[in-house]
N, C-alpha and C positions, 0 to 999 in steps of 0.2 A: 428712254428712247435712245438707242443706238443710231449713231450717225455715221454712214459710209464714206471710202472717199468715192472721188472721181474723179479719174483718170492720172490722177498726179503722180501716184506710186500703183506697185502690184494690185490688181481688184482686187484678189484673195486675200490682202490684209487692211482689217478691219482699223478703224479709228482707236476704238479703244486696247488695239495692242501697241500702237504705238506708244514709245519714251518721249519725253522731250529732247534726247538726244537726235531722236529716229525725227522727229520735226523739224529741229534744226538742220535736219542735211538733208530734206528738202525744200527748206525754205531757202538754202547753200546754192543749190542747182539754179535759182535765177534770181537770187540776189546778193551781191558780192560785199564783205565785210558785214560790220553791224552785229554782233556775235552779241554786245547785251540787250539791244533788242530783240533779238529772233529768242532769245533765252526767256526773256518776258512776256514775247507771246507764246511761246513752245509751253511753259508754265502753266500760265492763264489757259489754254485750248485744252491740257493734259487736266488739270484740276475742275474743267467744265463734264468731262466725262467721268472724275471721281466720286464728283457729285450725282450725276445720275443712280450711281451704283449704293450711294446713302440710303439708310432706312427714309422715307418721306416725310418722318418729322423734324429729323436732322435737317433735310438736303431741304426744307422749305428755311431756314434762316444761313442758310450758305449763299451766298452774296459774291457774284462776280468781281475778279478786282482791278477795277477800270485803270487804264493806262496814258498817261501824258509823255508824250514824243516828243523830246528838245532838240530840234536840229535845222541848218539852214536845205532852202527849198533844192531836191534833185540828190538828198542823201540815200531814199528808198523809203521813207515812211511809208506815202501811199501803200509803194510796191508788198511791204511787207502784210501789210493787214488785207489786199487784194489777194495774195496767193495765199493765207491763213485761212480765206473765208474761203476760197475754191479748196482748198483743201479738205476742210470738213464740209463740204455741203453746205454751207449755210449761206443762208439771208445774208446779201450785205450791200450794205451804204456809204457813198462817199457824199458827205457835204459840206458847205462853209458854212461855221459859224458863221460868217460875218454877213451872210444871205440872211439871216433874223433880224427882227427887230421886235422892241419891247411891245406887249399889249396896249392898244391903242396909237400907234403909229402906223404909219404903212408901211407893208414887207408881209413875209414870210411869217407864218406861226409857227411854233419852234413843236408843235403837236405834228405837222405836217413830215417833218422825218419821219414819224412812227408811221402816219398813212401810207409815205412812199416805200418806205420798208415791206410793209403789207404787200402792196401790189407786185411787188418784186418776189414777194415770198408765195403769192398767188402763181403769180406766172412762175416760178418753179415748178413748183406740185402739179401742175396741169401740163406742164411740157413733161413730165413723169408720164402721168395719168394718159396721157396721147399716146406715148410709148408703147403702153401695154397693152391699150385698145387697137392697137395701128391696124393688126391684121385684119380682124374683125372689121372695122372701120372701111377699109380697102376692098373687102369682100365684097360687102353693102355697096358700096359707090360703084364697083362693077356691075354689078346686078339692075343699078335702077340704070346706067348708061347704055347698059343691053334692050335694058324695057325702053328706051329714046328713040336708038338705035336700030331694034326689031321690036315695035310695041306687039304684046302677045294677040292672037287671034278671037277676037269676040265669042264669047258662047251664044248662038244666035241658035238653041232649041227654045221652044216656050216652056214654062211651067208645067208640070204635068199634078197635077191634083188627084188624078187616079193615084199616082205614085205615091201620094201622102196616104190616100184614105188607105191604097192595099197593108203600105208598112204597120198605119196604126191599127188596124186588123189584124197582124200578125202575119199575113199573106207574102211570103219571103218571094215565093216564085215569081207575083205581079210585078214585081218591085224589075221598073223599065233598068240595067245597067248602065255605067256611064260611057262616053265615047271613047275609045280606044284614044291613046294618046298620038297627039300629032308629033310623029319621031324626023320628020322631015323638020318639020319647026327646029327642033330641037338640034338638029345637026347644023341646020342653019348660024344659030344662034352658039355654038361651040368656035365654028369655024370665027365669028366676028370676037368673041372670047381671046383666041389664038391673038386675032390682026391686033386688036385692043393692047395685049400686055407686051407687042412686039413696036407698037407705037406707032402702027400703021396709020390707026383711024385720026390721027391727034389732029390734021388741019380739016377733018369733017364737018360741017357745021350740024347742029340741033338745036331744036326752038324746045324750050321747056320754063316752066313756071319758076319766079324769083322773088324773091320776099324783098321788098322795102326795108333798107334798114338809116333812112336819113332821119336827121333829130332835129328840131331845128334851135339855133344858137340862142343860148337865156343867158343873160352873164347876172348875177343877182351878188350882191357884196354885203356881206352876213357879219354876222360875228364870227363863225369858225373861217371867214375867208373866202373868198371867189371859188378855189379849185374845191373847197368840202361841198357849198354851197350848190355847184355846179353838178356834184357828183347824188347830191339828194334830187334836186332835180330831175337827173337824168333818171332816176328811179323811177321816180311817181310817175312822169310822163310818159317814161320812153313806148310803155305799151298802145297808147292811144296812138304813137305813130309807125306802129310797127302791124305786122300781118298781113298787109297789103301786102297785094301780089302783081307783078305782070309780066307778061311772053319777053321771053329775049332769046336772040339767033346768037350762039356762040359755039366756038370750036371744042371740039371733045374735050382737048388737054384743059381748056378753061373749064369749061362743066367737069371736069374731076378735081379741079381745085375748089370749088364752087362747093359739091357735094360731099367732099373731104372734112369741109368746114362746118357743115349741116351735120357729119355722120360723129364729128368728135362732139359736137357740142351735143346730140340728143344720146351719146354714149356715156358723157362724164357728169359726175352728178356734181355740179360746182358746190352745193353744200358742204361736202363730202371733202373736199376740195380745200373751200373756204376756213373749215376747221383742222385742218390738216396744217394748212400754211401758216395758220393764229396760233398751232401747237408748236410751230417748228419755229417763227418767231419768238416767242417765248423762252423755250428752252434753247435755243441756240443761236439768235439773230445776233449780226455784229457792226454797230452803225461806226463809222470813220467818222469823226469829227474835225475838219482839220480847219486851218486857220482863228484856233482858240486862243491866239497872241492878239490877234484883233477886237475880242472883248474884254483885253487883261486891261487890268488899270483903274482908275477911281474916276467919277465923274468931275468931266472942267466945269460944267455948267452951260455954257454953250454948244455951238455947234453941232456937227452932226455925231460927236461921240456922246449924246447925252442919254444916249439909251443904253450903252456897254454893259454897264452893272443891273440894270432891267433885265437885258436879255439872260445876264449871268442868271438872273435869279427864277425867268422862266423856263431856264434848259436844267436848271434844280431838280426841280418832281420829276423831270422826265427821268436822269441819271439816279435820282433815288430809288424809284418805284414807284410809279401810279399805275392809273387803266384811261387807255385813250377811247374814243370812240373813233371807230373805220365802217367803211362799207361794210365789212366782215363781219363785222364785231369788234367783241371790245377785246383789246392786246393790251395784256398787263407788260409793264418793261422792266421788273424785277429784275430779271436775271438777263434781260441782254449787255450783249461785253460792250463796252464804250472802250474805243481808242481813238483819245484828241490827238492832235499833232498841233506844230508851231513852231516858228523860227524864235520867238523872244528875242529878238534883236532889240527890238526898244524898252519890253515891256519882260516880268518874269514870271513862273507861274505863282510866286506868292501872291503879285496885284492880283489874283483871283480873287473873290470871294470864298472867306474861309469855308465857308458848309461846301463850295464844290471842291475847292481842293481838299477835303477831306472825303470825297468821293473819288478821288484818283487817286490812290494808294501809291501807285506805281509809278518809279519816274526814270524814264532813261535818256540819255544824252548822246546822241549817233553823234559821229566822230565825223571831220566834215574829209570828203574823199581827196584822197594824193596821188597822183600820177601813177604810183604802180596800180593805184584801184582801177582808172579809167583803162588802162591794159587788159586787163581783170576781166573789164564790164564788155571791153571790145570783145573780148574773143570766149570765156569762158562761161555765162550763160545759155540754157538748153537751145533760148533763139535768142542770142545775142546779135547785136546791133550789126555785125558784119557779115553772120550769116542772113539776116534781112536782108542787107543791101546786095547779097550772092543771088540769095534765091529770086530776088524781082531781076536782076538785071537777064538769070537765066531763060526768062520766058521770053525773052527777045533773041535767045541764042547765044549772047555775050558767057564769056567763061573768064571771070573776073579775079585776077587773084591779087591780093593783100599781103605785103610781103612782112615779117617783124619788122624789120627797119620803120615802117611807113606805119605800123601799130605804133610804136616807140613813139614817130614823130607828132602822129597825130594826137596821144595823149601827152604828151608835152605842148603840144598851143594850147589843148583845151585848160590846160593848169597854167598858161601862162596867162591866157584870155580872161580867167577867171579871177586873180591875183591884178591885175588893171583894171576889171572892170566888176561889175555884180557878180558874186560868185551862184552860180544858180546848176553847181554840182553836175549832176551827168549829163541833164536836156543839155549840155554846152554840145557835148559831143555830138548830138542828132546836125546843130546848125554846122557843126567842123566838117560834119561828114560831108551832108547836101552839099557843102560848100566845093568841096574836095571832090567829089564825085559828080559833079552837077553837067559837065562837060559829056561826061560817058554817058549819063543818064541822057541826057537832051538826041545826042548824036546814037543811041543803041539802034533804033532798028535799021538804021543805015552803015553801021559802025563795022569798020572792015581794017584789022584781021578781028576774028570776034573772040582770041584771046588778048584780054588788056590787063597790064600789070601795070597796079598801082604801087610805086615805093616811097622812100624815104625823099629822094628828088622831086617826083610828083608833087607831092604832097608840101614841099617846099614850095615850085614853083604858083600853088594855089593859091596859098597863105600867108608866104613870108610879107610882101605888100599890104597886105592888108592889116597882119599886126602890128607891121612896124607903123604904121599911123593911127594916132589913137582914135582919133574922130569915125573913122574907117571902120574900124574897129566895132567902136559905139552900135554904128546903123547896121552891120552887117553880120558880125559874131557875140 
C-alpha cells in the first residue's frame, strides 16, 4: 500500500519517492531546529515504505522502530510527529500516558488508544469516500428538493386490462400508448433547477419526512470500560430506536444539508470503509505517546503513583504486538509507529521497564531552544506566529507591521522569562505576544490610523514592568 501525501508538498510527488533528506526540509518549513529528531523520524517514515516494497515474508518480521523524545515541554516534539503523520496520510494520536491507569483501578484503558485511533482512521477514509461520491451525491439531493419543491403530477388514468390481455396476445396495435410527456412540467421544474443552484430558493420553506435519530443515555461500566461498553450498546439498540419518522417545516438550505447526509450515508458502504481504515491503521497508524516521564520510575508503594509500573506493563502488548477488539474489528498494532515523548526532568528513560525500553530502540534528545530559535519560530515558519497575528488583525482592516528590532526584543524576554521562571520553550512566546499585542487587538476595530507599527520601544514599553517583578512575572508571563 502506497501512501500519498497531502497537500504538504508537490501532489505529483509521491511518498515513496521521497529521501529522508526531501522529509527533513519539509518537516524544516514548520519546525525550526531539531535536526536529530526530524532525522529520526524522516528514517523511521522512509523505512515504513521500504518495507512495503519487501517480498511479504520478509516485511511480516520487519518491525517498526519506535521512538523516545527527551526534551523539556515547547521544544517541538508534538509539532514534529503532527506534521510527520499529515504528511503521509496517516492515522494519528496524541495522548498522555499519564491519562492510564493499571487494570483494575479507575481511568482510562490503555486498549482505548487503539479504539480512538480507529475512529479517527474511520473518519479519514469516509471523508475520502465523500469526496468521490460528492457529485453524484449532490445530483441526488437536487432531484428529491425539486420533487419537495414541484411534487411530480399524479398519473390519474385507471388501469387498462384490455392493454394487458391485447400485449399478451401479441396484439401490438391494441396496445393503448402512453401520454405524451408534460414539457410544461418540465420547463417548470428547470427553471426552479437554475433558482436552486443560484441559492435563490434557500429561505423557502418545505415540510418533508425525517428519521428519528435520538438514543437514549445507558452508561453501563464493564470490563472493557464506559466508552467500549457504551459503544456495544449503542449497536444492539440503536435500531429499535431509529426509523421513525416525522413531518418537519424547514428551509431548503436545511433540507440539502439534511439530504446530503442521507445521500452520503446510502452511497458509502461503511463496510468498505471500516476495512479500509483497519488496513490503513495497521500498515501505517502513528500513535504520540507523550508524557511517558510520568510512568518512569519504580513503585513507592503508596500513593497515587502505585500503578506507574502497571500501566508500563499494560501499554507492553500494545507497543509489542497484539489485536485489539474495536467496533470495526480487530486492529492488530504490529506495525504501528510509537513515538513517546517526555521531559525526564525527575525521572529517565532507563526507570522504564526494561521489555519497554527495549521497545524504543531510538532515543533522541532536542536541544532546549535559544533566542536565536525563538527569531527563527517568529518569523520563519510557513504560518508562523507573526504572520497569525498579521493576518487576524487584517480582517479588521489594521495593517500591522513588526519591525526586526521588536522580533529581536521579543525573543529576548521570552528567553529571559524563561531563564527566571519554568522554561516551557516556544508556548512562552504565544503569552509575550497576547501580551504585547493585546492593546491593538482589544482597540482594532476602532483603531485609527489602521497602519500600527510594533517595534523594539513598544514592545519595551509592554514588558519591561512586568519582567522586572518577579511575582508579576509568575501570574502573567
Amino acid at each position: 500500500m502506497v501512501i500519498y501525501l497531502s497537500g504538504e508538498i508537490n501532489e505529483e510527488t509521491r511518498l515513496d519517492e521521497l529521501t529522508p533528506r526531501q522529509i527533513v526540509e519539509q518537516l524544516d518549513k514548520h519546525v525550526v531546529g531539531q535536526h536529530a529528531a526530524k532525522r529520526a523520524v524522516a528514517v523511521a517514515l522512509r523505512n515504513r515504505v521500504r518495507r512495503q516494497k519487501l517480498p511479504p515474508d520478509m516485511a511480516a518480521d520487519v518491525m517498526p522502530k519506535n521512538i523516545i523524545m527527551i526534551g523539556s515541554t515547547g521544544v517541538g516534539k508534538t509539532e514534529i510527529a503532527r506534521r510527520l503523520a499529515r504528511m503521509s496520510n496517516s492515522p494519528f494520536l496524541k495522548v498522555e500516558a499519564s491519562k492510564f491507569t493499571e487494570v483494575g483501578y479507575v481511568g482510562r484503558d490503555v486498549e482505548s488508544m487503539i479504539r480512538d485511533l480507529t475512529e479517527i482512521a474511520v473518519e479519514m477514509v469516509r471523508a475520502e469516500k465523500i469526496e468521490e461520491v460528492a457529485d453524484k451525491a449532490e445530483l441526488n439531493v437536487e432531484e428529491r428538493i425539486l420533487d419537495l419543491l414541484l411534487p411530480p403530477k399524479p398519473n390519474t388514468n385507471l388501469y387498462n386490462f384490455d392493454e394487458d390481455e391485447a400485449a399478451a396476445e401479441g396484439n401490438e396495435s391494441a396496445a393503448i400508448p402512453a401520454p405524451p410527456r408534460d414539457d410544461q412540467f418540465q420547463r417548470t421544474r428547470e427553471k426552479l433547477r437554475e433558482q436552486l443552484r443560484a441559492g435563490k430558493l434557500d429561505n423557502r420553506v418545505v415540510e418533508m419526512e425525517v428519521r428519528e435519530k435520538s438514543f437514549p443515555t445507558i452508561e453501563v461500566a464493564g470490563p472493557q470500560g464506559i466508552e467500549e461498553m457504551g459503544i456495544n450498546m449503542k449497536d444492539m439498540l440503536g435500531n429499535l430506536f431509529q426509523g421513525r419518522t416525522k413531518r418537519r417545516r424547514m428551509r431548503v438550505d436545511e433540507t440539502m444539508e439534511y439530504l446530503m447526509q442521507e445521500e452520503e450515508e446510502r452511497l458509502i458502504d461503511m463496510d468498505t470503509v471500516a476495512r479500509a481504515a483497519v488496513e490503513r491503521i495497521e500498515m501505517s497508524g502513528i500513535i504520540f505517546l507523550d508524557e511517558i516521564d510520568k510512568i518512569a520510575g519504580r513503585e513507592s508503594g503508596t500513593g497515587p503513583d502505585v500503578s506507574r509500573e502497571g500501566v508500563q506493563r499494560d501499554i507492553l502488548p500494545i507497543v509489542e504486538g497484539t489485536t485489539v477488539n474495536t467496533r470495526y474489528g480487530m486492529v492488530r498494532t504490529d506495525y504501528i509507529l510509537f513515538i513517546a515523548a517526555g521531559a525526564f526532568h525527575v525521572s529517565k528513560p532507563t526507570d522504564l521497564i526494561p521489555e519497554l525500553q527495549g521497545r524504543f530502540p531510538i532515543r533522541v534528545e532536542l536541544e532546549s531552544l535559544t533566542i536565536e530559535d525563538f527569531k527563527r519560530i517568529l518569523t520563519e515558519p510557513k504560518n508562523s506566529l507573526l504572520k497569525q497575528y498579521r493576518a487576524l488583525l487584517e480582517t479588521e482592516g489594521i495593517e500591522l507591521e513588526i519591525t526586526a528590532d521588536a522580533v529581536d526584543s521579543i525573543a529576548e524576554y521570552a528567553g529571559q522569562v524563561n531563564e527566571q521562571t519554568e522554561n516551557i520553550g516556544a508556548r512562552r512566546l504565544h503569552t509575550i505576544l497576547e501580551k504585547v499585542l493585546e492593546e491593538i487587538s482589544f482597540a482594532a476595530p476602532d483603531l485609527e490610523p489602521k497602519r500600527q507599527v510594533v517595534d523594539a520601544a513598544y514592545v519595551h514599553r509592554a514588558l519591561a514592568e512586568i519582567v522586572k517583578d518577579q511575582d508579576l512575572t509568575r501570574y502573567i508571563l
